[in-house]
CHARMM internal coordinates of N, CA and C (Angstrom, degrees):
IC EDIT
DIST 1 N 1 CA 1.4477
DIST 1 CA 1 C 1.5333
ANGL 1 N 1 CA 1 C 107.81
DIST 1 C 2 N 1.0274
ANGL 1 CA 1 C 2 N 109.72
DIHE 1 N 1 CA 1 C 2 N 148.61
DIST 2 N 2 CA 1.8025
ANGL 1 C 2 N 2 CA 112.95
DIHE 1 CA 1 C 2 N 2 CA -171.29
DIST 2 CA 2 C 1.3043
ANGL 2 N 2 CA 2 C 99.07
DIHE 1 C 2 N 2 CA 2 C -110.19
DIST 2 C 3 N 1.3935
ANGL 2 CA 2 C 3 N 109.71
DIHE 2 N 2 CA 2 C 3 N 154.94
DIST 3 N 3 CA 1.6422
ANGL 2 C 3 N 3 CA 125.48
DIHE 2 CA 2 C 3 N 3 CA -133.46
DIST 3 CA 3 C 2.1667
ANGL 3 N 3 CA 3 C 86.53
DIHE 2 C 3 N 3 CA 3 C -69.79
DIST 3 C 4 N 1.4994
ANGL 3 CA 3 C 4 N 105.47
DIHE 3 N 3 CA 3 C 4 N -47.86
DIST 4 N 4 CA 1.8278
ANGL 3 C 4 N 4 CA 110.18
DIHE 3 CA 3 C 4 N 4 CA -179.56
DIST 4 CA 4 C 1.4068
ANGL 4 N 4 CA 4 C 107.48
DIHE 3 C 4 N 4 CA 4 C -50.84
DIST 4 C 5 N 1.2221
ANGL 4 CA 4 C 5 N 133.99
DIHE 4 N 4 CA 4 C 5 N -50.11
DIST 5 N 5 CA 1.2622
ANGL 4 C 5 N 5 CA 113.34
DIHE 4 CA 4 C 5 N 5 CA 164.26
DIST 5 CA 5 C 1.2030
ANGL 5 N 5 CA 5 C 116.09
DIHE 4 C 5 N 5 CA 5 C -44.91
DIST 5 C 6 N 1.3882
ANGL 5 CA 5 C 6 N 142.66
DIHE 5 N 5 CA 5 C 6 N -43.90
DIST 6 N 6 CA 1.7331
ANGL 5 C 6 N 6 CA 140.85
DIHE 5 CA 5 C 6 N 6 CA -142.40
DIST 6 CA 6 C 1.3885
ANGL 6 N 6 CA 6 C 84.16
DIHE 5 C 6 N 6 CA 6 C -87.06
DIST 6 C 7 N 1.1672
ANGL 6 CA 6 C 7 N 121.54
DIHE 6 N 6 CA 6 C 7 N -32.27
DIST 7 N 7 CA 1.5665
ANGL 6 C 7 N 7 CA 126.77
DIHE 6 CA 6 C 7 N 7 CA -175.06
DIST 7 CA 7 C 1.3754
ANGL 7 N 7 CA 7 C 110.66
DIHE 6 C 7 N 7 CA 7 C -77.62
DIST 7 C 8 N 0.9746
ANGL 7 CA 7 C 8 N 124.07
DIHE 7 N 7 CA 7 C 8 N -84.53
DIST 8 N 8 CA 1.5659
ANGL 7 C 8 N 8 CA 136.38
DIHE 7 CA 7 C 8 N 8 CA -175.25
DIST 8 CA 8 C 1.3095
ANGL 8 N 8 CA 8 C 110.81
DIHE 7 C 8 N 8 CA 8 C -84.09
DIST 8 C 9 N 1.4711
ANGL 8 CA 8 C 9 N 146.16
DIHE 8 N 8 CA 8 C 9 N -1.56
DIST 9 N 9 CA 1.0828
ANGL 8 C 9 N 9 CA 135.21
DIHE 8 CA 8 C 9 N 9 CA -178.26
DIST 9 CA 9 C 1.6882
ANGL 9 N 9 CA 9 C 119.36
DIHE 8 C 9 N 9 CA 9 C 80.59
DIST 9 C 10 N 1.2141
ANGL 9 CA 9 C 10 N 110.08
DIHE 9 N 9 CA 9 C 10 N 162.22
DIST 10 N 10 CA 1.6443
ANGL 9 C 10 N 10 CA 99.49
DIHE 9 CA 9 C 10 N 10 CA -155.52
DIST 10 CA 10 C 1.9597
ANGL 10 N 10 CA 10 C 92.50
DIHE 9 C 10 N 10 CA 10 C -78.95
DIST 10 C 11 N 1.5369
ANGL 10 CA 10 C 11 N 92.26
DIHE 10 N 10 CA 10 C 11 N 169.96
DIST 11 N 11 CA 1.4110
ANGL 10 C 11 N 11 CA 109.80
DIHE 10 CA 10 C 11 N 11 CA -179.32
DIST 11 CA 11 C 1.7392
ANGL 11 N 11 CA 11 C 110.74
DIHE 10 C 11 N 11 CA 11 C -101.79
DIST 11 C 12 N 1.0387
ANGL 11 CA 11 C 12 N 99.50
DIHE 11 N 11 CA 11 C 12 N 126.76
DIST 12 N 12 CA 1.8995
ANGL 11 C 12 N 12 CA 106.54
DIHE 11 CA 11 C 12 N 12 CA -177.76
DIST 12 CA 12 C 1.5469
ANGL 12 N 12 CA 12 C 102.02
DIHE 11 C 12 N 12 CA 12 C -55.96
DIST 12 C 13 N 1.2370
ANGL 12 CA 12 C 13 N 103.03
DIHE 12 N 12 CA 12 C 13 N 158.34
DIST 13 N 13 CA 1.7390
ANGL 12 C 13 N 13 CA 108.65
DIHE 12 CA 12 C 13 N 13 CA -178.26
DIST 13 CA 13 C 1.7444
ANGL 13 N 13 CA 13 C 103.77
DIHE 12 C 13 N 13 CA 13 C -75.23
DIST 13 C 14 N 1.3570
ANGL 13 CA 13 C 14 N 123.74
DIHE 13 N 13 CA 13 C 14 N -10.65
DIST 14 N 14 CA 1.4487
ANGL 13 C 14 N 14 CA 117.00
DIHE 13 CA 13 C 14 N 14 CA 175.85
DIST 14 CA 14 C 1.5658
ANGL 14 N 14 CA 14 C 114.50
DIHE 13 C 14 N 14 CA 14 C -39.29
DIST 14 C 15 N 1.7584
ANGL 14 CA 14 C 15 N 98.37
DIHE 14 N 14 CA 14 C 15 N -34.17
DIST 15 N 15 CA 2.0547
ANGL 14 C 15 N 15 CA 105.52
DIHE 14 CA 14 C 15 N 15 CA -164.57
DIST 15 CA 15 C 1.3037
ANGL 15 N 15 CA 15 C 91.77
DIHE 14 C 15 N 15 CA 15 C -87.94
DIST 15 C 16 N 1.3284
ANGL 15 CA 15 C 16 N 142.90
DIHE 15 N 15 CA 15 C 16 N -25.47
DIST 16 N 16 CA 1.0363
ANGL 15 C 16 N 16 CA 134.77
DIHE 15 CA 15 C 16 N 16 CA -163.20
DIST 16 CA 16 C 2.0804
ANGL 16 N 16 CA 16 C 124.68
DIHE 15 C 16 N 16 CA 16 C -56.45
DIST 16 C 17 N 1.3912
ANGL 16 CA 16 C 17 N 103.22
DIHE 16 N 16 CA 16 C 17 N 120.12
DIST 17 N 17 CA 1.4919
ANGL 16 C 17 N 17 CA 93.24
DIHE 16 CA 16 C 17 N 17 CA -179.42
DIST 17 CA 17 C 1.4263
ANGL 17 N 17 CA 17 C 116.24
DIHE 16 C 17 N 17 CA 17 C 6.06
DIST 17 C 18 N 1.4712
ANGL 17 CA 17 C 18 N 106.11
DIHE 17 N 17 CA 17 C 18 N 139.40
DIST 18 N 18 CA 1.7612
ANGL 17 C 18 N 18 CA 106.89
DIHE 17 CA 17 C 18 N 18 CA 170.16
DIST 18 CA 18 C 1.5757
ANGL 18 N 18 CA 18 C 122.58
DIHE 17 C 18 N 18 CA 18 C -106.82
DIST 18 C 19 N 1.4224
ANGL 18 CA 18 C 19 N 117.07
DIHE 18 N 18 CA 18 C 19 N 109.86
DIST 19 N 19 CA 1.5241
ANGL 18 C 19 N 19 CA 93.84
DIHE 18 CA 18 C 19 N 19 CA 173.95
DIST 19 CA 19 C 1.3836
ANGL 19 N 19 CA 19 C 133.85
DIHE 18 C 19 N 19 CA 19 C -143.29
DIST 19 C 20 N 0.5510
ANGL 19 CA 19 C 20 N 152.66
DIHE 19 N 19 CA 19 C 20 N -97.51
DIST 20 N 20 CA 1.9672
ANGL 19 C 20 N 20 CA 139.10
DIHE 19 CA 19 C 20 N 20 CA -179.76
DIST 20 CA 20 C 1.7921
ANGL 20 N 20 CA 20 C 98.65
DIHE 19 C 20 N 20 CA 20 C -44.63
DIST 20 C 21 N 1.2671
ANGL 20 CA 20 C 21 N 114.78
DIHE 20 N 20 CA 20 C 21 N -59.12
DIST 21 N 21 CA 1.5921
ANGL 20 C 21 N 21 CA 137.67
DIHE 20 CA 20 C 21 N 21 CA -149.28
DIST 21 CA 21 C 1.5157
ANGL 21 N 21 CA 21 C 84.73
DIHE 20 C 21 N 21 CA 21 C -70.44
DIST 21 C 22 N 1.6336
ANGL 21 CA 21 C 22 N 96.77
DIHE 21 N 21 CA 21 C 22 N 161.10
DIST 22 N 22 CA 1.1056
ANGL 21 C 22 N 22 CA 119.38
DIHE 21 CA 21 C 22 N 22 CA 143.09
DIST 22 CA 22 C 2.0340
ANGL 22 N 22 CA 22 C 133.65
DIHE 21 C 22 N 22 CA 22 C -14.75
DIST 22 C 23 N 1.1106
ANGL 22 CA 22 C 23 N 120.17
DIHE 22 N 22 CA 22 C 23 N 61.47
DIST 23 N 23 CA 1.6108
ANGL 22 C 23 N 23 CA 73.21
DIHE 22 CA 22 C 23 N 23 CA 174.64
DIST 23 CA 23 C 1.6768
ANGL 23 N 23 CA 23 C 141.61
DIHE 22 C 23 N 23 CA 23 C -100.20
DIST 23 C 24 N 1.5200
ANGL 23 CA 23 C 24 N 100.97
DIHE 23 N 23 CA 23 C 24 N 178.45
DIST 24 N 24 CA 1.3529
ANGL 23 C 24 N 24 CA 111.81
DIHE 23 CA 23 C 24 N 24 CA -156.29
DIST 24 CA 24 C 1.4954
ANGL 24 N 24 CA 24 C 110.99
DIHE 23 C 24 N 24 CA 24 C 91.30
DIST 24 C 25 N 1.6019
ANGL 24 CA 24 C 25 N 139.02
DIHE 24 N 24 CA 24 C 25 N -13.31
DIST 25 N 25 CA 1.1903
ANGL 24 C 25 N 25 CA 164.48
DIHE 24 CA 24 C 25 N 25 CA 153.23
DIST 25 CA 25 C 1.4980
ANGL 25 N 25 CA 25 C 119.75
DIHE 24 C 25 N 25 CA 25 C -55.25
DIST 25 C 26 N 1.2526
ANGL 25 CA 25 C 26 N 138.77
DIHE 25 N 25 CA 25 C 26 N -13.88
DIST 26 N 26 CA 1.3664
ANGL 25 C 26 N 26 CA 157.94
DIHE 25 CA 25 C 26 N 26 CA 172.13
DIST 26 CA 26 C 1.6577
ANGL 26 N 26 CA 26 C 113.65
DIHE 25 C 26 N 26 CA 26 C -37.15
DIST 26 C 27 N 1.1028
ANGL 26 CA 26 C 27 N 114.67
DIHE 26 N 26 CA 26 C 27 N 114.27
DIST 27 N 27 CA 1.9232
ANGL 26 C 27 N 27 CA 109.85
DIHE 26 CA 26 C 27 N 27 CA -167.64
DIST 27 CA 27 C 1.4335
ANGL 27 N 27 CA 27 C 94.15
DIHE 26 C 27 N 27 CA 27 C -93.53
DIST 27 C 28 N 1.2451
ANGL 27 CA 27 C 28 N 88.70
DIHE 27 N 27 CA 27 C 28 N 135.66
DIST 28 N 28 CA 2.0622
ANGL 27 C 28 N 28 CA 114.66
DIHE 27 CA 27 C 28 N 28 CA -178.83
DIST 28 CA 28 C 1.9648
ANGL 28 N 28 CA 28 C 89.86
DIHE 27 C 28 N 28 CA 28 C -86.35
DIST 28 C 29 N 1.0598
ANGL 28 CA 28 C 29 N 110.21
DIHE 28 N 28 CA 28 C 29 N -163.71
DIST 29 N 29 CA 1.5225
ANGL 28 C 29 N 29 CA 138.77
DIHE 28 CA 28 C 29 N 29 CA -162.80
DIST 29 CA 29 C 1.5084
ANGL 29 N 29 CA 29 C 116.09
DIHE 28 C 29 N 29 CA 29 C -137.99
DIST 29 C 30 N 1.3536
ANGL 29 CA 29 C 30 N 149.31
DIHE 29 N 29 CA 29 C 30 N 88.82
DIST 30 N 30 CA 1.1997
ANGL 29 C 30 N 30 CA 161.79
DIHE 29 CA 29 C 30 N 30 CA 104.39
DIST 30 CA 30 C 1.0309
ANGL 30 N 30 CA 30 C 106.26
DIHE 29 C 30 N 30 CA 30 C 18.97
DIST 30 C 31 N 1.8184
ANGL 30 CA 30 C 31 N 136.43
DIHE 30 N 30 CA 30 C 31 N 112.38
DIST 31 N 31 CA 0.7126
ANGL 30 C 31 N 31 CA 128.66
DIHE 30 CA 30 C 31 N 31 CA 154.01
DIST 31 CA 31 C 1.6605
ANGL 31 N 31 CA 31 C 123.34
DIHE 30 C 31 N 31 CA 31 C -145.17
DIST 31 C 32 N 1.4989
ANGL 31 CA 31 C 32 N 108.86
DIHE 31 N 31 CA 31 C 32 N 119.44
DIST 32 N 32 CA 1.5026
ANGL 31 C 32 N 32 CA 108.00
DIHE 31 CA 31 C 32 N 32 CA -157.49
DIST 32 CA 32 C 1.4016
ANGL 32 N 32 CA 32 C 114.45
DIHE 31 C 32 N 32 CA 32 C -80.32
DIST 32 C 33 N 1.3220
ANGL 32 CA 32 C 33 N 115.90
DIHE 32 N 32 CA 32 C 33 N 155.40
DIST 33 N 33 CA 0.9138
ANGL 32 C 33 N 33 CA 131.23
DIHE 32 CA 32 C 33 N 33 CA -159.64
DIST 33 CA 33 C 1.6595
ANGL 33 N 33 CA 33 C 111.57
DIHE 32 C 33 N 33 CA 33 C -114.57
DIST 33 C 34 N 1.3534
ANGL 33 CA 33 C 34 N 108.93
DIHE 33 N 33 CA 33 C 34 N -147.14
DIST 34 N 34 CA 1.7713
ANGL 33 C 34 N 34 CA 122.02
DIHE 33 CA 33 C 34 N 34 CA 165.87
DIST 34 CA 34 C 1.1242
ANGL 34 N 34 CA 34 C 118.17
DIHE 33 C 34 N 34 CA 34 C -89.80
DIST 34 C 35 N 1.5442
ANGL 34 CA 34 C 35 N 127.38
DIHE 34 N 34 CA 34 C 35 N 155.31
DIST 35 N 35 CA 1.0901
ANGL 34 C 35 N 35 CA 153.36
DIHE 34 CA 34 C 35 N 35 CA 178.56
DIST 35 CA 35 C 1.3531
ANGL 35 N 35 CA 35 C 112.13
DIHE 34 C 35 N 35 CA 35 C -67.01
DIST 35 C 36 N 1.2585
ANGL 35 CA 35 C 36 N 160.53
DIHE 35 N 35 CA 35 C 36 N 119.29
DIST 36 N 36 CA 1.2798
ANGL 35 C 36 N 36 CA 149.96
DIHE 35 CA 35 C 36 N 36 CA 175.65
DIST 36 CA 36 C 1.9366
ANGL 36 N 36 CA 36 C 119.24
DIHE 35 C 36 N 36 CA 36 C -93.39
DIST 36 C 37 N 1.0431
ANGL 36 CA 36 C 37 N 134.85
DIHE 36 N 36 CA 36 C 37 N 143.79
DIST 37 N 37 CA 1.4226
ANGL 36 C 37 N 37 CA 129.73
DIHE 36 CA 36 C 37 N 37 CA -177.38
DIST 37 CA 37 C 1.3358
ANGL 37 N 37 CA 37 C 123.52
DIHE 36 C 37 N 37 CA 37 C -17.16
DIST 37 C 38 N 1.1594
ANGL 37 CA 37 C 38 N 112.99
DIHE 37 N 37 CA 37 C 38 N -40.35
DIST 38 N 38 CA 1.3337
ANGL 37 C 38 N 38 CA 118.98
DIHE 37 CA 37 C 38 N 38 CA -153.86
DIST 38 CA 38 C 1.6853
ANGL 38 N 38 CA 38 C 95.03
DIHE 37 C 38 N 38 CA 38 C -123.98
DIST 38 C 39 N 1.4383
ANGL 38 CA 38 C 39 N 126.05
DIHE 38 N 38 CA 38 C 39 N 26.15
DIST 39 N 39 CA 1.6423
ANGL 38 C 39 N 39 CA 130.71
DIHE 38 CA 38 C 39 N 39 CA 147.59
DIST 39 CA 39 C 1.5826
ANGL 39 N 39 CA 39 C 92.56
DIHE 38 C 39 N 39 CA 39 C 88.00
DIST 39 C 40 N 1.2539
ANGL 39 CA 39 C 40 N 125.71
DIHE 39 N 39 CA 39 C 40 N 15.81
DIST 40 N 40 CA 1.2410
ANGL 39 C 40 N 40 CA 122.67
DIHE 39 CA 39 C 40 N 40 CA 170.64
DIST 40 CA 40 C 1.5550
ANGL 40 N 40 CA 40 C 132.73
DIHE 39 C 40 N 40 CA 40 C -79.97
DIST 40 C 41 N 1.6177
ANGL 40 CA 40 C 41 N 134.57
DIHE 40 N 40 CA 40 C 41 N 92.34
DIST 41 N 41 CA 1.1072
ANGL 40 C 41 N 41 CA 141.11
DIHE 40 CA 40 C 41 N 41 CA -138.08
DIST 41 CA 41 C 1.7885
ANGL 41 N 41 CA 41 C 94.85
DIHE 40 C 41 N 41 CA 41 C -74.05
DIST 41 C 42 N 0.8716
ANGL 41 CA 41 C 42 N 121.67
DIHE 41 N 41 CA 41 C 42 N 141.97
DIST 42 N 42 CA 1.8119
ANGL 41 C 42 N 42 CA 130.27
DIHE 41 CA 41 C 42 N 42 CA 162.30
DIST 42 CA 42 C 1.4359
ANGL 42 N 42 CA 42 C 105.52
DIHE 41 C 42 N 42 CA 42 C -138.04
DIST 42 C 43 N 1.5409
ANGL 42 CA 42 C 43 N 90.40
DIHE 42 N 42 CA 42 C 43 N 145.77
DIST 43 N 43 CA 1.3268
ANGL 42 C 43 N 43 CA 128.97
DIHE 42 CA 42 C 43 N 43 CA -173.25
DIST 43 CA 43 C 1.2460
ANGL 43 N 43 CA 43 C 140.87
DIHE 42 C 43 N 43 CA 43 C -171.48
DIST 43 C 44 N 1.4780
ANGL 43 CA 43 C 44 N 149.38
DIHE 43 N 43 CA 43 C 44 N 113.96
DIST 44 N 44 CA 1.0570
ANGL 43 C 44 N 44 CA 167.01
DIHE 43 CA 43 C 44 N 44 CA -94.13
DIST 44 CA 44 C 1.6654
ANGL 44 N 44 CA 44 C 106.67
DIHE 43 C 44 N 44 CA 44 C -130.48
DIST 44 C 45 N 1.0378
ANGL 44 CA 44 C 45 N 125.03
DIHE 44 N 44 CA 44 C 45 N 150.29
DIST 45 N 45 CA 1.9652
ANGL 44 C 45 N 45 CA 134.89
DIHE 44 CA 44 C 45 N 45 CA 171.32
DIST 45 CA 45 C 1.3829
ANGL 45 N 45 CA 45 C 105.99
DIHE 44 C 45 N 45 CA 45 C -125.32
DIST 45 C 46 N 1.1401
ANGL 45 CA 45 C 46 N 117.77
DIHE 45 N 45 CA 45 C 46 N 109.52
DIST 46 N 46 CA 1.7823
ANGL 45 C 46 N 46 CA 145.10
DIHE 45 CA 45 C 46 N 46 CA 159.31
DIST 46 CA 46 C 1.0760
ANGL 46 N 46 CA 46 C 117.97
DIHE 45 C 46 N 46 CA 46 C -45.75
DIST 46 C 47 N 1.0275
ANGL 46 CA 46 C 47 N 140.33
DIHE 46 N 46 CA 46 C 47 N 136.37
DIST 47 N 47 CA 1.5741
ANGL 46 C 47 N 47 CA 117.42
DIHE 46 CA 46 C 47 N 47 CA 164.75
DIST 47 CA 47 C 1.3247
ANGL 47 N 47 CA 47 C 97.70
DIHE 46 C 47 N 47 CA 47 C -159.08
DIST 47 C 48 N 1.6827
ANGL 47 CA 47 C 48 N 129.58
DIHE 47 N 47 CA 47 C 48 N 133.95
DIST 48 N 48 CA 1.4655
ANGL 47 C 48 N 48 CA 125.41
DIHE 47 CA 47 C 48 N 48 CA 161.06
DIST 48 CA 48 C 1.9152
ANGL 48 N 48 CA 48 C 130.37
DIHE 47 C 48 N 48 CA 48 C -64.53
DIST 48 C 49 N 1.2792
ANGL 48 CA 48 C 49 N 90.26
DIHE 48 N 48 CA 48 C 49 N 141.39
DIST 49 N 49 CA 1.6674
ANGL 48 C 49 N 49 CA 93.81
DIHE 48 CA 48 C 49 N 49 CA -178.89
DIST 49 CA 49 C 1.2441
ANGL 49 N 49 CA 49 C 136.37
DIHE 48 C 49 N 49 CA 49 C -61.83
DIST 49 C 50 N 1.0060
ANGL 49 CA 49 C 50 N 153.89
DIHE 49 N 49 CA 49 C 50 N 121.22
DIST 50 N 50 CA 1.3186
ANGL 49 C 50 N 50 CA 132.99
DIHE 49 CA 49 C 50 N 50 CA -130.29
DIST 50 CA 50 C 1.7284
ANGL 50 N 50 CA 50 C 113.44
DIHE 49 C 50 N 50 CA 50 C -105.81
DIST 50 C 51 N 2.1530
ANGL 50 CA 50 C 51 N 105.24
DIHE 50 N 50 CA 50 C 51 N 2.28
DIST 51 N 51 CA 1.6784
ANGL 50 C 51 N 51 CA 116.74
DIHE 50 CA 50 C 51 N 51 CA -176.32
DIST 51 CA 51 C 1.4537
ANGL 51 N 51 CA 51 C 74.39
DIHE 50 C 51 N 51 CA 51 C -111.61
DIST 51 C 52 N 1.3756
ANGL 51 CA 51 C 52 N 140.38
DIHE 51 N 51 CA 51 C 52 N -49.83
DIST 52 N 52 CA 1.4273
ANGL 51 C 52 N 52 CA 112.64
DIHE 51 CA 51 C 52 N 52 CA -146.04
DIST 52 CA 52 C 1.3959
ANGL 52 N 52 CA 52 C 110.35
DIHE 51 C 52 N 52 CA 52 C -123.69
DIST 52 C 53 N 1.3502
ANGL 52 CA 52 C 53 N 116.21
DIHE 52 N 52 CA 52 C 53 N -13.12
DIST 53 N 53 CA 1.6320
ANGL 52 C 53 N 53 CA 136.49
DIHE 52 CA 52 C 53 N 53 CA 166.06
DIST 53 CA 53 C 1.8514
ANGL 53 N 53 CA 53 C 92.29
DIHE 52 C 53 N 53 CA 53 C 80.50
DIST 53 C 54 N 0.7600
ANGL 53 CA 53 C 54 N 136.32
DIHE 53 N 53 CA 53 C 54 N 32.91
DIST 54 N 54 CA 1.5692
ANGL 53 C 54 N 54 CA 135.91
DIHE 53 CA 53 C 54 N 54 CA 144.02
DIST 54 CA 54 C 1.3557
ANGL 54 N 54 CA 54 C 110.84
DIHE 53 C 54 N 54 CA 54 C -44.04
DIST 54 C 55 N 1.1861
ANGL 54 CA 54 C 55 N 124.41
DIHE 54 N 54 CA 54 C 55 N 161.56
DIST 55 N 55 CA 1.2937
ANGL 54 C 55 N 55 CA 141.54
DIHE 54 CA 54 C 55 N 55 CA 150.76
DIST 55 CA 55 C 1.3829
ANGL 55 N 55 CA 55 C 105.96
DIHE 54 C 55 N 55 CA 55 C -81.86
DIST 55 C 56 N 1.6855
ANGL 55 CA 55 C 56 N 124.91
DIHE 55 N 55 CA 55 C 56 N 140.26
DIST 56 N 56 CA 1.2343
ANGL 55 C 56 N 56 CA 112.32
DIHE 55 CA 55 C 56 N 56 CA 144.93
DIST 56 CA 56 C 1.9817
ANGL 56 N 56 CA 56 C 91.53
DIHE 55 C 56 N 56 CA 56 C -159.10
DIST 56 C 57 N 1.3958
ANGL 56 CA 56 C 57 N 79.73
DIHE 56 N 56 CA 56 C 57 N 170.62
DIST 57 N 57 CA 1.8776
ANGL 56 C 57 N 57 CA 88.22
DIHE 56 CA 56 C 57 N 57 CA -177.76
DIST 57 CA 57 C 1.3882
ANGL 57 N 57 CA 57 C 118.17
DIHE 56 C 57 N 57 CA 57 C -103.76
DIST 57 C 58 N 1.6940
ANGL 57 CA 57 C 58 N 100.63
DIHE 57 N 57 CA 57 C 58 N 124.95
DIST 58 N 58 CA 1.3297
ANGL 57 C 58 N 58 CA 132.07
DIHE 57 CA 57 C 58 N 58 CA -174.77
DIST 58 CA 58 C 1.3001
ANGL 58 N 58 CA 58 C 120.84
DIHE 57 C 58 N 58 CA 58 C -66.48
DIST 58 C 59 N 1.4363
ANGL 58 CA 58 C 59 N 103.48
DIHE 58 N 58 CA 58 C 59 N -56.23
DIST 59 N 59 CA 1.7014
ANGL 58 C 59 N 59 CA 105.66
DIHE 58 CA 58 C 59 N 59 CA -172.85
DIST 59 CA 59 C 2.1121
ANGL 59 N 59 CA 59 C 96.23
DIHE 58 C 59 N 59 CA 59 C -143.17
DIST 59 C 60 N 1.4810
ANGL 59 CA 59 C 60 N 105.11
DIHE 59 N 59 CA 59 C 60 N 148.12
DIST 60 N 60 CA 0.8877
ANGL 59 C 60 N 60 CA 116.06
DIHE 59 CA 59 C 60 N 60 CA 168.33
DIST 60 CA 60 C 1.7122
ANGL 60 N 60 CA 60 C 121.70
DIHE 59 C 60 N 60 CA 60 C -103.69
DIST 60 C 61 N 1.2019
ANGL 60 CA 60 C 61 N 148.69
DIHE 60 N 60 CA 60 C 61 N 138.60
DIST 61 N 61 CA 1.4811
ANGL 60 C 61 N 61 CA 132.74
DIHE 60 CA 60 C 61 N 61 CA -129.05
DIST 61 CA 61 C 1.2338
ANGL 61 N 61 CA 61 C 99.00
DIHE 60 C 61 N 61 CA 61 C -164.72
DIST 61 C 62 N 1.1961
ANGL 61 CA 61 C 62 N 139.56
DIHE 61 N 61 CA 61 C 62 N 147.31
DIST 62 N 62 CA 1.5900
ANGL 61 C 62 N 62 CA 154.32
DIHE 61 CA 61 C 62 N 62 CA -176.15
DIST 62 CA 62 C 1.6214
ANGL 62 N 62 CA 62 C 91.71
DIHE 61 C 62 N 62 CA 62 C -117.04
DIST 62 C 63 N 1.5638
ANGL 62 CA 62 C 63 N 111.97
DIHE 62 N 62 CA 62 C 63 N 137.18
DIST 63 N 63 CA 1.3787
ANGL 62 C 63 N 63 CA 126.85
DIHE 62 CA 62 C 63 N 63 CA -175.29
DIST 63 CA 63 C 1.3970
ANGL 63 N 63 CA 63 C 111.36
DIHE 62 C 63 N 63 CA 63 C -90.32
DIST 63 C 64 N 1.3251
ANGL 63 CA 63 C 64 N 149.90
DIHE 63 N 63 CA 63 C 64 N 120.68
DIST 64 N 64 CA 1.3264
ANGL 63 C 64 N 64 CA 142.58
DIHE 63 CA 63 C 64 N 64 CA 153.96
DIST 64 CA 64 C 1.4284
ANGL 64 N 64 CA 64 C 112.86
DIHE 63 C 64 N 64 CA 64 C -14.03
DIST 64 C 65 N 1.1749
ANGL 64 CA 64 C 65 N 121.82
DIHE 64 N 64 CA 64 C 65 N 135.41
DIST 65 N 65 CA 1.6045
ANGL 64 C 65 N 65 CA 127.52
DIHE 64 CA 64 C 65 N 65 CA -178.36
DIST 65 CA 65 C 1.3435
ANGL 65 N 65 CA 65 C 86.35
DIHE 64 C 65 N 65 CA 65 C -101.27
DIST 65 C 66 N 1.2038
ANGL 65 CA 65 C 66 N 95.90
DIHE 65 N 65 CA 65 C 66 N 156.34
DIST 66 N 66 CA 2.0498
ANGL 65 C 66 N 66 CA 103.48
DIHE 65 CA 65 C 66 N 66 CA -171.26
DIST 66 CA 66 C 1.6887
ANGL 66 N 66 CA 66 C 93.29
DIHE 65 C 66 N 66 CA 66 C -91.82
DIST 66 C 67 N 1.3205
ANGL 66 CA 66 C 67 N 67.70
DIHE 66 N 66 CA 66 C 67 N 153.35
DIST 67 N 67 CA 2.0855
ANGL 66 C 67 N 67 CA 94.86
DIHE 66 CA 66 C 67 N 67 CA -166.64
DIST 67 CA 67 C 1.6946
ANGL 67 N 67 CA 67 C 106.55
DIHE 66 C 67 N 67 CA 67 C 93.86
DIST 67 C 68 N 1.5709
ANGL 67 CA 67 C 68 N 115.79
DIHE 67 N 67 CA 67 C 68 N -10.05
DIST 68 N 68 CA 1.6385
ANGL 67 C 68 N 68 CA 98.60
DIHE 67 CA 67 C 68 N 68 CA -170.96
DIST 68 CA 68 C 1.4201
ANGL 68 N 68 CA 68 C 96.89
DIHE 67 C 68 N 68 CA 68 C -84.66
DIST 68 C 69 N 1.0676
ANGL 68 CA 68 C 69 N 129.14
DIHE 68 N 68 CA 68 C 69 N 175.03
DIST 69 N 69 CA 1.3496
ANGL 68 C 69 N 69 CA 130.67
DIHE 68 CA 68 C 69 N 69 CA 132.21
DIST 69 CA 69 C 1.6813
ANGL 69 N 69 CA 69 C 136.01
DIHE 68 C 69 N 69 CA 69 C -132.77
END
COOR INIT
IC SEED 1 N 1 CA 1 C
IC BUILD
C-alpha cells in the first residue's frame, strides 16, 4: 500500500489511468455474503485502487430477494 492511501485512504478506480474503455465505467467485484434473520441477502463490491491497485471494499449492498424487482 503506498504511503497516500495509509493517509487518505485508497482511491476508487474512477481516477485510474484512462484508456480505450469507458472511463469512470470500471466493474467492481460482487461478493456474497450471509444471510441475515429475516432472509435478507448481503454482499459487498471490490474494486481495485487506482495509486496502489489493492483490493479494498467500496460499497456494502443488500441482494434482491427473488420475486422483488
Amino acid at each position: 500500500m503506498k504511503l497516500l492511501c495509509t493517509l487518505f485512504g485508497h482511491q476508487p478506480p474512477v481516477y485510474a489511468e484512462k484508456g480505450w474503455w469507458s472511463p469512470g465505467e470500471e466493474y467492481g467485484r460482487v461478493i456474497q455474503g450471509g444471510v441475515d434473520g429475516i432472509g435478507r441477502h448481503h454482499a459487498q463490491v471490490e474494486v481495485e485502487c487506482a495509486r496502489c491497485h489493492d483490493k479494498f471494499i467500496v460499497s456494502r449492498i443488500h441482494l434482491p430477494m427473488k420475486g422483488d424487482e
